[in-house]
Structure formats: structure tokens, C-alpha cells
N, C-alpha and C positions, 0 to 999 in steps of 0.2 A: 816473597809476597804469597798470601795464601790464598786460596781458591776462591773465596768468601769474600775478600776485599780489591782481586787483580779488577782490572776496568777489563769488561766482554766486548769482544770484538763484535760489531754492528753486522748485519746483510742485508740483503735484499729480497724484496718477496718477489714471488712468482708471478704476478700483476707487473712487478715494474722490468722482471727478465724478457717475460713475452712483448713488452714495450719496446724492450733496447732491442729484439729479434724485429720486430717489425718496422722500426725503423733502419735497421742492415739492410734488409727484404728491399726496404721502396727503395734505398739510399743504387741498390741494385737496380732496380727495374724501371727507376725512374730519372737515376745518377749514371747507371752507366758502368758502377767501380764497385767493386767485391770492398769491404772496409774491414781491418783488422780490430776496429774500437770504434763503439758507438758512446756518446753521451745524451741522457735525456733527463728532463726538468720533470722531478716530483712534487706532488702538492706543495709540501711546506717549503719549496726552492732548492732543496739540494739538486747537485746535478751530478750522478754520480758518475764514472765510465763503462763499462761493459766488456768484455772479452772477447769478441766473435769466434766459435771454436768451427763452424763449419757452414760454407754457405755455397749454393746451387741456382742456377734459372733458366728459366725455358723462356718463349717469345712472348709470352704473357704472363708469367709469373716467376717469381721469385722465394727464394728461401733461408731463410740464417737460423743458427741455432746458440743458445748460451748455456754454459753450466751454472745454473743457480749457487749463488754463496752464502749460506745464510746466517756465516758469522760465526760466534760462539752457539747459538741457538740451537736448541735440540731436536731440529725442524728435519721433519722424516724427508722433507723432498730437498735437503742439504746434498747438492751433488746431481741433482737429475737436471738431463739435457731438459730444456723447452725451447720450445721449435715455433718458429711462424711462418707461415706460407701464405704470402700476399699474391692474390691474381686479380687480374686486373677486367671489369666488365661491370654489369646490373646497374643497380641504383644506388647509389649511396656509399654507405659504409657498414656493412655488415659482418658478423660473427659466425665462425663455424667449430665443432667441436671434432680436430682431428683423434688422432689416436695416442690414447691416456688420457685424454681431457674427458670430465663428466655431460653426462646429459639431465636435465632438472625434469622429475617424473612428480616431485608431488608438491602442494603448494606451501605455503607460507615462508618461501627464501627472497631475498629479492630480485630475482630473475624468475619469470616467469615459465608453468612448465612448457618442454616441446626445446626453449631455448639450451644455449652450449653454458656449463657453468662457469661461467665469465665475469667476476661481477663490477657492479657499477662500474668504482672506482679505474679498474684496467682498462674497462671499456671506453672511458672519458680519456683518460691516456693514450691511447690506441688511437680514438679518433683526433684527438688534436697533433698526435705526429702525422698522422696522413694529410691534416689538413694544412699543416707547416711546410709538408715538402709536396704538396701539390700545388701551392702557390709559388713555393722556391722554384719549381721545376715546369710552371705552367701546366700542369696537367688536371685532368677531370677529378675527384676526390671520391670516384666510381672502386669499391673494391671489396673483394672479398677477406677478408682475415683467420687463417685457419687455426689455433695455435694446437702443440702437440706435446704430449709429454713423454719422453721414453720411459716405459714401465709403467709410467702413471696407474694402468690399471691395478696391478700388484699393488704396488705404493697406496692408495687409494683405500686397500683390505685393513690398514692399520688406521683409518680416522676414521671420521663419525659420518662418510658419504653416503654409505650403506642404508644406515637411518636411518639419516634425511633424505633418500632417494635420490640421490645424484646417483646415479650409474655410468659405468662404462669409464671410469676415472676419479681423478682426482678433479677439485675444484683451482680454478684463477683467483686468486685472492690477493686484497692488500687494501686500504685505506688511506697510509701514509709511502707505501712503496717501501719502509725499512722495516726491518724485522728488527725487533729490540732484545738481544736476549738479556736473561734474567738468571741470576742465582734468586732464589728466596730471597735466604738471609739478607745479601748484598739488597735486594730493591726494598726489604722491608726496614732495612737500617736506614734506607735513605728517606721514607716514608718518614719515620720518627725524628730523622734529622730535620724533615720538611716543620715538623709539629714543632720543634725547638723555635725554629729560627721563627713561625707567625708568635709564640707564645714570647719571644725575647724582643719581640717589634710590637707587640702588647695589638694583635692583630686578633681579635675576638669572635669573629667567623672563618670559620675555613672551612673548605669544600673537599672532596676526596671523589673523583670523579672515573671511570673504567676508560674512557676512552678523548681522543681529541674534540668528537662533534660536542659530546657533555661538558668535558670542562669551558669549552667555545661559552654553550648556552648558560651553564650555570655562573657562570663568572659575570656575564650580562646583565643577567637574571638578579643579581643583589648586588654588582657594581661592587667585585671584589679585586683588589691588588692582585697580584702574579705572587706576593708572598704566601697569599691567601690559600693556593691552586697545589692542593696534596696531589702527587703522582701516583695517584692509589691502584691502578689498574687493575686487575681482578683479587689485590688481598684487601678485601675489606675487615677480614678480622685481625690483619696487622695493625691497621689503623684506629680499629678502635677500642681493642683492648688497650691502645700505647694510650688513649688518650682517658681511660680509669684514673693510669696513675699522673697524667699529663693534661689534666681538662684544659679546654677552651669555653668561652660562653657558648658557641655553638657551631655543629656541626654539619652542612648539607653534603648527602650522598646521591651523587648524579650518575645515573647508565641507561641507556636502551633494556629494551623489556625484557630479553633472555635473560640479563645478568641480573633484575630487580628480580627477576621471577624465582630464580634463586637463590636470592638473599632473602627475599619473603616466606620461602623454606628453611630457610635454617642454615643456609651453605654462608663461610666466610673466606673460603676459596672456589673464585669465580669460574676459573680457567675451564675452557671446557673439556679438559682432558681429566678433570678433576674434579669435578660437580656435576650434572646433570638436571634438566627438569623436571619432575615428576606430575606427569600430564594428570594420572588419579588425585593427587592430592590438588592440582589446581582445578579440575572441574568440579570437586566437592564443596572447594572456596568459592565455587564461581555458582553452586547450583546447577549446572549446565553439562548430562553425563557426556556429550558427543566430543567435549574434549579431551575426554580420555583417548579417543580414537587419533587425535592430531598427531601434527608431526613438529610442529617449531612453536615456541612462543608468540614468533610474529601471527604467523596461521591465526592463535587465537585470538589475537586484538585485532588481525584485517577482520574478523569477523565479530565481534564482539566489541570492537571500540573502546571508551573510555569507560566504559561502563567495568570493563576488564583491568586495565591499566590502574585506575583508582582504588579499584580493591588492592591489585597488588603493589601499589604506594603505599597505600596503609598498613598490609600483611608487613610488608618489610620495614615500614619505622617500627614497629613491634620488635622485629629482628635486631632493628639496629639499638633500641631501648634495653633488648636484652643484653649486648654485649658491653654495652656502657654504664651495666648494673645504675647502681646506687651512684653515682656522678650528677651534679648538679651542671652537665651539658646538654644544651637542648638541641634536638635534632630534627630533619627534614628529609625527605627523600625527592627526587624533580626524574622523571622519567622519562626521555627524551626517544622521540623515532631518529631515522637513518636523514632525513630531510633537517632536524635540529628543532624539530617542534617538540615544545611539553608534549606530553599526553598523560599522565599522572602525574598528582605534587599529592604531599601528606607532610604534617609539621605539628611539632609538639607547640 
């Protein structure tokens, strides 16, 4: 079996590792017993297990560590311990940002600045273990959450944190808790398989969406089949060059603002290790020089609104018009925030 066609071993992100540390942590300080394997429930209901590789506590708090797996994936922080340090006091349930984890310095991410780079998703994970085993164990759902990454900071000099002004680490990440890896070839074959089987079920819209919340909303959005639903993730120009020689009656291209903002540029590979924004060329489109100075996509539309989003729906059916040349398929683009609301549509 060749490289191109073996099946990629799955992992896990670094959101759903700090999850299974911090439930080891309470499973400690609130159970009583050190645990060699923790299990914990991700969004889409996988449940997967974890490995406890090292775990500590004092009268008030606790601590476990996992070594991140993250599969076949080419994921720089494959192999780094993360660490969570649960103590137990204050209000609530909050975040802190130990050592290798970043701190958010400048705006338009979704954590706000000041805060540990934590994001949403891990944190919604984090608090619903605590608040699982603080009913299990009768206890208050009072605690602190530190998580840590060894090296992190190093680790950190090879992505885009620098940029974005994360400091002092690497970021908490994940959406779905797995890490998907990817050959090209391998997920763009599968991309054109998806195009077969709606064209062989005589299925005359189909959607090609970057992420879980778009395909959610775009699928709602014009009440399309699952056959419908391309796994496009960031090769949009896999998908629509295949469909020159491959037409459908029509096309909708669904993502959040970073990856439209790049296809409205010209990019047909999304990923961000592989494309970029170019803040000059969108404040020109936008008339507005101060974006040149930003730091994220988001940045411009929390400030700018749909006033911004609409243009770049439109810049990018342009995009998507050019790569489906001379094809009698007509296309759409639906623009979707972190929450699953539209906030740009544009359609031939």
C-alpha cells in the first residue's frame, strides 16, 4: 500500500489532551486515586482514552500530564507533554496560562486580550469535566485550571503565534478534539470521489465547506442531503478545478472569514501554513488604510461588520468563478462566524 492511499492514523488535539489531564487532576483531588487512563466525551461523541504519563498533588491541588498523539498528522506539538494543574478556591471556573502556554496580546482572536490562549472549544470541555465530577464527588465547581506545555515556548517559534501575538507559548486548540491528518493527494481523491457519488445520485447542488460549524449551517441553509456535503477543508482548488471536467448544476462554498478572505485573494489552498492574508490588499478592497495595520481577519469584521464580509463574499465568488472557468456551474459563497451565523452570502 502506498503512502497516497494507506488510511492516516487519527489524534488528538491539544484541547481534548489538556481535557483528559484535567480530568486525572480532579479525578485526584476530588477522587482521592492517582488514574493510569482517563476517558472523556468530545463534541461529535467520540470518547476516546488517554494515557496518564505523570501525576502529583498537594492539599489543594493537583496535577497529571499526557503526551499529545496526534496521529499521522504533521502537528509540530506531536509528542509534547501537556500538563494541568487543578487547585481548588475563587469563583467559579477559570483559566490560567502555565508555562509553554501563550498569552493573547492583541485583538481580533477569540479570546480576548490579557486572557491564557485557551480557546472556546477546550474551555467548554474543561468546564463540563469539572462540572461532571463536582456533582459526582459533591463538591463546589470552585477552581482554578492551569494547563502547561513543556517547550511549548520553542515549539510555539515554528507557528503563526508570533503574528498573532500570542506570546509566551503555544495556543490550546481544537473544535472537534481530533486531529484529521491529511495526505493531499489522499483527501483531494476523496473530495472527487465525494463529486462522483452526488453526480451518480443525480444530486444537483453540492456544497464544499472548510469546517464542521459551515457545513452544519450551509447544509440547513438550502436543505441538502449528506450526499450533498463535499469534505472540502481547506483545498478549494481541488474541488473546483475537479468540477470543470465534473460539473454539477451548482456549487456553494461555505467557511469563516479567514479562509473566504483568502479565497477572495486568489489562494486555493486554505491551510494556514500555506496561504496567508494579505491585510494591504484587503484594506484597498475595503477602502479602509487602518487594516492594513490588523492582525486577523476576525479583527476586521469585529470591526467593520458585514459591511466587510459582503465584499469579501463577493471578491471570492469571483475566485470561485475563476476556477470553474467557462463551466455552465453556478456558484455561491455563505460566510459563516464561530457562533454558525451567516454574515456574508454572494451567488451567481
Amino acid at each position: 500500500m502506498n503512502n497516497e492511499t494507506k488510511v492516516l492514523r487519527r489524534g488528538w488535539t491539544t484541547g481534548a489532551c489538556a481535557t483528559a489531564a484535567t480530568k486525572a487532576a480532579l479525578l485526584q483531588l476530588w477522587g482521592g486515586a492517582s488514574v493510569e487512563e482517563v476517558s472523556i466525551t468530545l463534541p461529535r461523541g467520540e470518547t476516546p482514552d488517554f494515557t496518564i504519563v505523570e501525576a502529583s498533588n498537594g492539599a489543594d491541588w493537583a496535577e497529571a500530564a499526557i503526551i499529545k498523539d496526534a496521529g499521522d498528522d504533521p502537528d509540530v506539538t506531536h509528542g509534547a507533554t501537556i500538563r494541568a494543574k487543578v487547585s481548588l478556591g475563587g469563583t467559579g471556573i477559570r483559566f490560567a496560562a502555565g508555562n509553554g502556554v501563550g498569552t493573547v496580546t492583541k485583538p481580533g482572536l477569540p479570546i480576548g486580550v490579557g486572557e491564557p490562549a485557551i480557546n472556546p472549544v477546550p474551555r467548554q470541555l474543561m468546564r463540563d469535566v469539572v462540572l461532571e465530577l463536582a456533582a459526582q464527588f459533591n463538591e463546589e465547581p470552585c477552581v482554578e485550571i492551569e494547563i502547561s506545555i513543556d517547550n511549548g515556548a520553542e515549539i510555539a517559534l515554528k507557528t503563526w503565534n508570533p503574528r498573532l501575538g500570542i506570546v509566551g507559548g503555544l495556543s490550546v486548540l481544537g473544535t472537534t478534539g481530533v486531529v484529521r491528518p491529511f495526505s493531499c493527494a489522499a483527501w483531494i481523491a476523496s473530495i472527487h470521489r465525494g463529486v462522483d457519488v452526488a453526480r451518480a445520485s443525480a444530486i444537483h447542488h453540492v456544497a464544499g465547506c472548510t469546517g464542521a460549524t459551515s457545513e452544519r449551517v450551509v447544509r440547513e441553509l438550502y436543505d441538502l442531503p449528506s450526499e450533498a456535503m463535499l469534505d472540502m477543508g481547506d483545498f478549494a482548488g481541488g474541488l473546483l478545478k475537479y468540477l470543470r471536467t465534473h460539473p454539477v448544476e451548482r456549487i456553494t462554498i461555505g467557511g469563516g472569514i479567514g479562509k473566504m478572505v483568502k479565497l477572495a485573494q486568489g489562494a486555493v489552498d486554505l491551510h494556514s501554513g500555506r496561504s496567508q492574508v494579505d491585510f494591504e490588499r484587503l484594506a484597498e478592497l475595503c477602502s479602509a488604510p487602518d487594516i492594513a495595520e490588523m492582525n486577523t481577519a476576525l479583527e476586521v469584521y469585529e470591526k467593520y461588520g458585514e459591511n466587510i464580509s459582503s465584499k469579501v463574499a463577493h471578491e471570492a465568488l469571483k475566485q470561485v468563478r475563476v476556477q470553474l472557468r467557462d463551466t455552465e456551474t453556478k456558484a455561491g459563497v455563505v460566510i459563516i462566524n464561530r457562533r454558525g451565523d451567516i454574515i456574508g452570502r454572494a451567488s451567481e
